[in-house]
Backbone and ligand atoms as CSV (ligand in chain L), in Angstrom:
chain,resi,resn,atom,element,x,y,z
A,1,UNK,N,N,76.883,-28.946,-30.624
A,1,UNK,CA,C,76.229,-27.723,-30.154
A,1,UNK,C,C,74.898,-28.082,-29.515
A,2,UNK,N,N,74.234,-27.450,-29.073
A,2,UNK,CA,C,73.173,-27.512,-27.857
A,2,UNK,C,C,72.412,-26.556,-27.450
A,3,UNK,N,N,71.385,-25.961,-27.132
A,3,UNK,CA,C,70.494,-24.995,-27.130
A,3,UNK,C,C,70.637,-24.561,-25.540
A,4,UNK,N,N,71.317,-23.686,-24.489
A,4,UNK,CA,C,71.379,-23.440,-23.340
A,4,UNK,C,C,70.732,-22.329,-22.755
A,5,UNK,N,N,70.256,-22.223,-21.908
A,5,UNK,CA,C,69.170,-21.145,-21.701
A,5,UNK,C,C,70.346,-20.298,-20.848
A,6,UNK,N,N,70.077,-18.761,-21.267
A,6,UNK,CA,C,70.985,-17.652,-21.138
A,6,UNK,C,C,70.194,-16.473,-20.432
A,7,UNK,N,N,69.321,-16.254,-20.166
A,7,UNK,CA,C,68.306,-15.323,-19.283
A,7,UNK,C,C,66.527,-15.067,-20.168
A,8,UNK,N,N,66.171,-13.983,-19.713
A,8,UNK,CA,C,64.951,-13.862,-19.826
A,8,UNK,C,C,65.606,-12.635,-20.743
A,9,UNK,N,N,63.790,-12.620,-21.659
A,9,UNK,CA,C,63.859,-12.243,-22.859
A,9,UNK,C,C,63.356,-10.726,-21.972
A,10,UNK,N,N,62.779,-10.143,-21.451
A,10,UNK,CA,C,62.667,-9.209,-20.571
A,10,UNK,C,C,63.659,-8.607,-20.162
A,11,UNK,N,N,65.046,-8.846,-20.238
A,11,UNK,CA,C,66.557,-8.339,-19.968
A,11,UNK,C,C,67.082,-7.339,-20.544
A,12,UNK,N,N,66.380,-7.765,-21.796
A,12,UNK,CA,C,67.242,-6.847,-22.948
A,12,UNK,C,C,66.446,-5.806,-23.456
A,13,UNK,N,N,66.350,-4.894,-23.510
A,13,UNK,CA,C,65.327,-3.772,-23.739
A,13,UNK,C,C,65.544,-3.924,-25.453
A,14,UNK,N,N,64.560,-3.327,-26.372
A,14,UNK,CA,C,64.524,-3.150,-27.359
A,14,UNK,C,C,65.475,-2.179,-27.738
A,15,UNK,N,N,66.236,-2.278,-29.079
A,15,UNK,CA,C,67.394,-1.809,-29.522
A,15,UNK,C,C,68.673,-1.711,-28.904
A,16,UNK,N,N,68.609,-2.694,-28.229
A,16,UNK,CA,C,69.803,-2.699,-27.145
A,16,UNK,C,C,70.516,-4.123,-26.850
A,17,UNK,N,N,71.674,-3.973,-26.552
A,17,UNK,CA,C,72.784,-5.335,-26.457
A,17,UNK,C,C,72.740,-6.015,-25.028
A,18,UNK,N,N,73.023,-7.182,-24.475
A,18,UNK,CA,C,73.674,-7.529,-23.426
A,18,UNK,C,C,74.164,-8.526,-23.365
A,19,UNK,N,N,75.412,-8.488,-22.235
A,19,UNK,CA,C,76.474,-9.510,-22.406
A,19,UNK,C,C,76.328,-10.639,-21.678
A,20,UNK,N,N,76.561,-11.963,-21.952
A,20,UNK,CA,C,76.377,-13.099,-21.052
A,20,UNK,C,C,77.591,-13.848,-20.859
A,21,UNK,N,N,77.889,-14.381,-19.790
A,21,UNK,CA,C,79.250,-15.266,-19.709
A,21,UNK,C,C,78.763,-16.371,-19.749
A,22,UNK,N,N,79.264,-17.519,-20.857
A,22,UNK,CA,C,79.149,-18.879,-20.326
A,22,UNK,C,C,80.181,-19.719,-20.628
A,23,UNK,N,N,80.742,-20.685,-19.846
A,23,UNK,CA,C,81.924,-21.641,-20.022
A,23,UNK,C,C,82.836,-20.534,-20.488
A,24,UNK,N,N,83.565,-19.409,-20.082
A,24,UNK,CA,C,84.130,-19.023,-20.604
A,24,UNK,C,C,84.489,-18.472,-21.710
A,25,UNK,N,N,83.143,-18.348,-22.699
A,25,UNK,CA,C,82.933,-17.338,-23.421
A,25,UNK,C,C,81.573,-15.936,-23.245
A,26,UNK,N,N,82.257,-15.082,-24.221
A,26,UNK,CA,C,81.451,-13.535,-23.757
A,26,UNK,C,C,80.417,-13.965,-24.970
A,27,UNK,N,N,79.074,-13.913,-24.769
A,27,UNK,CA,C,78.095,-14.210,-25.805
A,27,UNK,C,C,77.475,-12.608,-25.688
A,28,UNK,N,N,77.189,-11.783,-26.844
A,28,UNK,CA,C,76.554,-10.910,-26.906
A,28,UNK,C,C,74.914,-11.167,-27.426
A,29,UNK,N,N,73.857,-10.274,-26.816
A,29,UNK,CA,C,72.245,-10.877,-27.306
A,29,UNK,C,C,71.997,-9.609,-27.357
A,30,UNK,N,N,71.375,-9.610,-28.309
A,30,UNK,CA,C,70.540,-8.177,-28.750
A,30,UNK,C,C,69.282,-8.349,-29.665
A,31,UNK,N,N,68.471,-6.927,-29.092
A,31,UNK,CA,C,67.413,-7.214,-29.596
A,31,UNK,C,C,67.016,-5.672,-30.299
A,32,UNK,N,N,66.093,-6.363,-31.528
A,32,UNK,CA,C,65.897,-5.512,-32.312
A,32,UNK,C,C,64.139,-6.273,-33.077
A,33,UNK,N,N,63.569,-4.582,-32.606
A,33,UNK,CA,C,61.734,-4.906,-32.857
A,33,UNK,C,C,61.564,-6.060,-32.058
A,34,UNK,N,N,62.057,-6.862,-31.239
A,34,UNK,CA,C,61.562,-7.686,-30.197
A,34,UNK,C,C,62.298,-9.136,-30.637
A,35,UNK,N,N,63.321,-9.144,-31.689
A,35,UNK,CA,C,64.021,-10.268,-32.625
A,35,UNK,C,C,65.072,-10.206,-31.634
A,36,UNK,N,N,65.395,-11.734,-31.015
A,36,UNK,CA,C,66.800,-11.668,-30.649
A,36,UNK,C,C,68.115,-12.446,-31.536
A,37,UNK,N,N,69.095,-11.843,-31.384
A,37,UNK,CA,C,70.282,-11.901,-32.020
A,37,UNK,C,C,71.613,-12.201,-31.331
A,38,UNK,N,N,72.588,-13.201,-31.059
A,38,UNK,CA,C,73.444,-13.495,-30.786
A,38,UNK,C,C,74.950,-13.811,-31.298
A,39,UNK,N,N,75.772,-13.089,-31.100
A,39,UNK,CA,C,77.109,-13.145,-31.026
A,39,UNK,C,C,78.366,-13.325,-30.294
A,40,UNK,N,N,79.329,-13.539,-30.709
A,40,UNK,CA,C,80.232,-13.751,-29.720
A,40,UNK,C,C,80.501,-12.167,-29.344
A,41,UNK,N,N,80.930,-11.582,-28.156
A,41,UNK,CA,C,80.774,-10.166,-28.146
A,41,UNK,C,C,82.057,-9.302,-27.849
A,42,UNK,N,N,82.927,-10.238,-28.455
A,42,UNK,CA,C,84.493,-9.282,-27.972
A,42,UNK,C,C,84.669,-9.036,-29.730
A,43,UNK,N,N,85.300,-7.780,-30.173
A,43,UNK,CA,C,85.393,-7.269,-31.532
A,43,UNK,C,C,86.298,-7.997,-32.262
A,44,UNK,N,N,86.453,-8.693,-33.048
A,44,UNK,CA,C,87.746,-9.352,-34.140
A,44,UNK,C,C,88.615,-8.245,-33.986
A,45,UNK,N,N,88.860,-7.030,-33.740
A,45,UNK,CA,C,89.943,-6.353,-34.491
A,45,UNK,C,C,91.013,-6.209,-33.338
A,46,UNK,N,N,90.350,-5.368,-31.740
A,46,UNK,CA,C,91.335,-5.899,-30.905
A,46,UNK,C,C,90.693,-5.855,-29.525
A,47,UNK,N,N,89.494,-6.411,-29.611
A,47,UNK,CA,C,88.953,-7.683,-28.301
A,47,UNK,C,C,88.263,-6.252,-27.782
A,48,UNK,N,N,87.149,-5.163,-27.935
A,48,UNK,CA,C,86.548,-4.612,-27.214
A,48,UNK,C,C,85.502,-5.296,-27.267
A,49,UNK,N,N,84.695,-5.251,-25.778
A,49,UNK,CA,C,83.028,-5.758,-25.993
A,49,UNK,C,C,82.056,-5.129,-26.738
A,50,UNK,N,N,81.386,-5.309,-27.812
A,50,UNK,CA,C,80.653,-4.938,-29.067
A,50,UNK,C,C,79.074,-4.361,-28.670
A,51,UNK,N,N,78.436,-5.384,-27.071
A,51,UNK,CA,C,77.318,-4.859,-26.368
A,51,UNK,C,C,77.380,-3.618,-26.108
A,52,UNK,N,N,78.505,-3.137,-25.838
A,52,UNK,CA,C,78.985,-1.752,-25.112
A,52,UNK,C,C,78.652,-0.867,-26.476
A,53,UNK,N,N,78.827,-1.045,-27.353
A,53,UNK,CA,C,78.709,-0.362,-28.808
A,53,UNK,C,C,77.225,-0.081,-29.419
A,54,UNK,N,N,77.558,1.052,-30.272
A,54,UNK,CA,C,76.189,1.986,-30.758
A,54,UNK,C,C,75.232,0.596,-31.717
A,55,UNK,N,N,74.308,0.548,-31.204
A,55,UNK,CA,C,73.347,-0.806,-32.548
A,55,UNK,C,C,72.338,0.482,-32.985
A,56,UNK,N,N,72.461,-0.042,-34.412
A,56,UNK,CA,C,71.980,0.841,-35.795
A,56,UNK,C,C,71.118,-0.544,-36.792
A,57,UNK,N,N,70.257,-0.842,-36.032
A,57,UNK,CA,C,68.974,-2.048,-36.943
A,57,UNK,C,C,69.521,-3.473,-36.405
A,58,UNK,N,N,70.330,-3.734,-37.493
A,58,UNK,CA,C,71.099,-4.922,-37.968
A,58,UNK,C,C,72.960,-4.882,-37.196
A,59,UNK,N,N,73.174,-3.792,-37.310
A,59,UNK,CA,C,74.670,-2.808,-37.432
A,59,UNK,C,C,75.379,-2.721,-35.712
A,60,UNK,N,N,75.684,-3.218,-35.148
A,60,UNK,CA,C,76.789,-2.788,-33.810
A,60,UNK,C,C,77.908,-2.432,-33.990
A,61,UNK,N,N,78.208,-0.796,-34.341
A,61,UNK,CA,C,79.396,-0.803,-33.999
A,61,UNK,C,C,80.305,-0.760,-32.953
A,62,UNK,N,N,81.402,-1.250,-32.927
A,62,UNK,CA,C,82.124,-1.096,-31.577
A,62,UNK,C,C,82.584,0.410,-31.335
A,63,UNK,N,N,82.780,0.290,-30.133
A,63,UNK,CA,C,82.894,1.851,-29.965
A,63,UNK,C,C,84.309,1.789,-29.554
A,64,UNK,N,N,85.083,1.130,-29.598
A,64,UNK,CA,C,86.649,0.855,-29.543
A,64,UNK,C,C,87.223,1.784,-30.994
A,65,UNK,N,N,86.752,1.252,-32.185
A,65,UNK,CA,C,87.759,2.162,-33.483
A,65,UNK,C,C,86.431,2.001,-34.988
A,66,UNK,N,N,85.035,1.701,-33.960
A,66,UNK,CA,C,84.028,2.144,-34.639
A,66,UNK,C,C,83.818,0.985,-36.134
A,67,UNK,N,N,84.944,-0.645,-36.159
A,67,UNK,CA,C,83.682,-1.614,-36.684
A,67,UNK,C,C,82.778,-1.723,-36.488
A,68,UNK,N,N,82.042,-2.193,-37.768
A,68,UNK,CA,C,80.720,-2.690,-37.667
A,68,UNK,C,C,80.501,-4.111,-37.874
A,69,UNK,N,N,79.462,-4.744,-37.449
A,69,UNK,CA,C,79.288,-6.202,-37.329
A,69,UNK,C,C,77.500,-6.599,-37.529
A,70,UNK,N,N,77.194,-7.198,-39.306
A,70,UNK,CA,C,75.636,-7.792,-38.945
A,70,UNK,C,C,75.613,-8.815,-37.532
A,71,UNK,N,N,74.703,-8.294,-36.732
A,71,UNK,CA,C,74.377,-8.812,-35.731
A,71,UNK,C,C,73.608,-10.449,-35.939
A,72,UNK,N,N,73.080,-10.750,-36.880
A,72,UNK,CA,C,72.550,-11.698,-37.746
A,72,UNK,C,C,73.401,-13.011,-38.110
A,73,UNK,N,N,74.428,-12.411,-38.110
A,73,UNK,CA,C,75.703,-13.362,-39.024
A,73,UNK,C,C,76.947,-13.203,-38.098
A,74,UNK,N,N,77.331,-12.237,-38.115
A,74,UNK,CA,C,78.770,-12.159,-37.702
A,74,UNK,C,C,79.919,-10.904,-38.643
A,75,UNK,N,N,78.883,-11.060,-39.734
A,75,UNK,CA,C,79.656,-10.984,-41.108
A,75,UNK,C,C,80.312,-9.123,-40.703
A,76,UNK,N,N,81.347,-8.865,-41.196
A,76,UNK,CA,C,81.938,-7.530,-41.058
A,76,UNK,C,C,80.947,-6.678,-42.070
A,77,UNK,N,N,80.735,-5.443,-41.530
A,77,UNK,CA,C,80.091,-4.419,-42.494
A,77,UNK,C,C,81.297,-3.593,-42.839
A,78,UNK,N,N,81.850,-3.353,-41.493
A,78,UNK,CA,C,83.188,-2.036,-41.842
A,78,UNK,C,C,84.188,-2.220,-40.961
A,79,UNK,N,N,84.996,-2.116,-41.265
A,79,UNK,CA,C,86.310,-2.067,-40.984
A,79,UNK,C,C,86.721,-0.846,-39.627
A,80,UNK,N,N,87.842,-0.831,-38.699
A,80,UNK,CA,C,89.215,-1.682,-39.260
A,80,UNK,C,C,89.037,-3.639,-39.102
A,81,UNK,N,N,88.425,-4.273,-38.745
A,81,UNK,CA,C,87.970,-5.320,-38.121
A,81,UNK,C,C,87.915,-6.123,-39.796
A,82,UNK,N,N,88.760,-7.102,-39.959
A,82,UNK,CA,C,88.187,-7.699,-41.131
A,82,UNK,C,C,87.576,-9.056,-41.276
A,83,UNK,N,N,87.578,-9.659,-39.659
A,83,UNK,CA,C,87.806,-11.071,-39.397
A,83,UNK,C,C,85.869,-11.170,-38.754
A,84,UNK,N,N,84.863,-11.957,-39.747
A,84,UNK,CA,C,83.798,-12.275,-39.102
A,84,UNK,C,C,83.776,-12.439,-37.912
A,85,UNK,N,N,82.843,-12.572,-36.689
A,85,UNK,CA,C,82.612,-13.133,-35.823
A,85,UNK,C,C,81.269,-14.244,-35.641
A,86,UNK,N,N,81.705,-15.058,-34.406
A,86,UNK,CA,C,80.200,-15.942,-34.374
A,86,UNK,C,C,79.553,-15.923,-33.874
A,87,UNK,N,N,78.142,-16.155,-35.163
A,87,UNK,CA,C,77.122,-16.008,-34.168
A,87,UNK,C,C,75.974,-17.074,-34.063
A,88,UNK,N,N,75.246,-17.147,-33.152
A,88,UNK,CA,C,74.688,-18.170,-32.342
A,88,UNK,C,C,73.004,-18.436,-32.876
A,89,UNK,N,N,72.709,-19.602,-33.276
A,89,UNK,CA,C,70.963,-19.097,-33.002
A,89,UNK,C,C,70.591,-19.311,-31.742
A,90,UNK,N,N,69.213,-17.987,-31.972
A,90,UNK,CA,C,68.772,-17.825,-30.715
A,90,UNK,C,C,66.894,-18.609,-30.681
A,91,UNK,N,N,66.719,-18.942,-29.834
A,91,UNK,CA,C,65.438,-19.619,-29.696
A,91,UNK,C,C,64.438,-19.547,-28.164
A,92,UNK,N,N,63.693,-18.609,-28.101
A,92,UNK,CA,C,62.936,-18.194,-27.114
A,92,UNK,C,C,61.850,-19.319,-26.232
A,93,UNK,N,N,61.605,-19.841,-25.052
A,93,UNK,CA,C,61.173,-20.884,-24.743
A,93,UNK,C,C,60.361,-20.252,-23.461
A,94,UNK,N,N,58.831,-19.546,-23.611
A,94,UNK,CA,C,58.715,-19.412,-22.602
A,94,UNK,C,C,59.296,-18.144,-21.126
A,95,UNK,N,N,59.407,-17.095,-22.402
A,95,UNK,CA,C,59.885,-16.225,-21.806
A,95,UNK,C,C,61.333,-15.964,-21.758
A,96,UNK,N,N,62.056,-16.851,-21.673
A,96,UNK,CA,C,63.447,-17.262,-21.720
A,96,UNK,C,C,63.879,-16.842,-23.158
A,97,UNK,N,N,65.096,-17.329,-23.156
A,97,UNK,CA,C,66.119,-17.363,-24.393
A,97,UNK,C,C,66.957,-18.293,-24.189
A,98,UNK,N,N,67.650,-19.278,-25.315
A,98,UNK,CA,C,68.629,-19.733,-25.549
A,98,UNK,C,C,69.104,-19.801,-26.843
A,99,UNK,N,N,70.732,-19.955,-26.246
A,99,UNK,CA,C,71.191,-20.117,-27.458
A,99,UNK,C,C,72.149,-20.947,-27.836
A,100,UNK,N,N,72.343,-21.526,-29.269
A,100,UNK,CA,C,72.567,-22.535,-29.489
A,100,UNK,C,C,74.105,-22.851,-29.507
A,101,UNK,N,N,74.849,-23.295,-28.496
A,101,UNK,CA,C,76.612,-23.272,-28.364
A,101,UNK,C,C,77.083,-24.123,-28.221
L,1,FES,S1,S,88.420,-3.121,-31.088
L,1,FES,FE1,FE,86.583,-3.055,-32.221
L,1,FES,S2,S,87.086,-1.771,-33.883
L,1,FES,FE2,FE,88.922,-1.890,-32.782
C-alpha cells in the first residue's frame, strides 16, 4: 500500500461525501468537522455508490435500501448490507489529500 494523492481538501464541503476513481476502484472521501474519511464507495449489499447517500456524523447511509456504514472503519451499523467495507487512511499534505491504497 502507498499514500496517493486524490484531490484537494477544498473539494469536499463539510458533512458531505465525494467520489474518486483510481486504478479502477470507486474510493469514497468524506468529511466531517473538517476530518477526512475514506472508503471504498460502492455498498456491500448490492453495489450502490454510498457518496450519493444521507451522512449522519460517523453514519452514510446508502440511499439504495438505506445501510449504514462507520465511515471510519468500514464496519456495518445496519443492515440489509452485512459485509464490512474498506476503508483507507487518509493523510492531508498541504492542502491536498491522500490516501493510503
Ligand atoms: S445497495 Fe446499499 S443498501 Fe442495498
Amino acid at each position: 500500500m502507498a499514500y496517493v494523492k486524490l484531490g484537494k481538501v477544498n473539494e469536499i464541503p463539510e458533512g458531505s461525501g465525494k467520489m474518486y476513481e483510481i486504478d479502477d476502484r470507486w474510493i469514497g472521501v468524506f468529511n466531517v468537522n473538517g476530518e477526512l474519511n475514506a472508503i471504498d464507495d460502492i455498498c456491500s449489499h448490492q453495489e450502490a455508490f454510498l457518496h450519493e447517500g444521507e451522512l449522519d456524523n460517523y453514519e452514510i447511509e446508502c440511499n439504495a435500501h438505506g445501510a449504514k456504514f462507520d465511515i471510519r472503519t468500514g464496519k456495518v451499523c445496519n443492515g440489509p448490507a452485512v459485509t464490512p467495507i474498506q476503508s483507507y487512511s487518509v493523510r492531508i499534505v498541504k492542502g491536498s489529500f491522500e490516501v493510503n491504497i
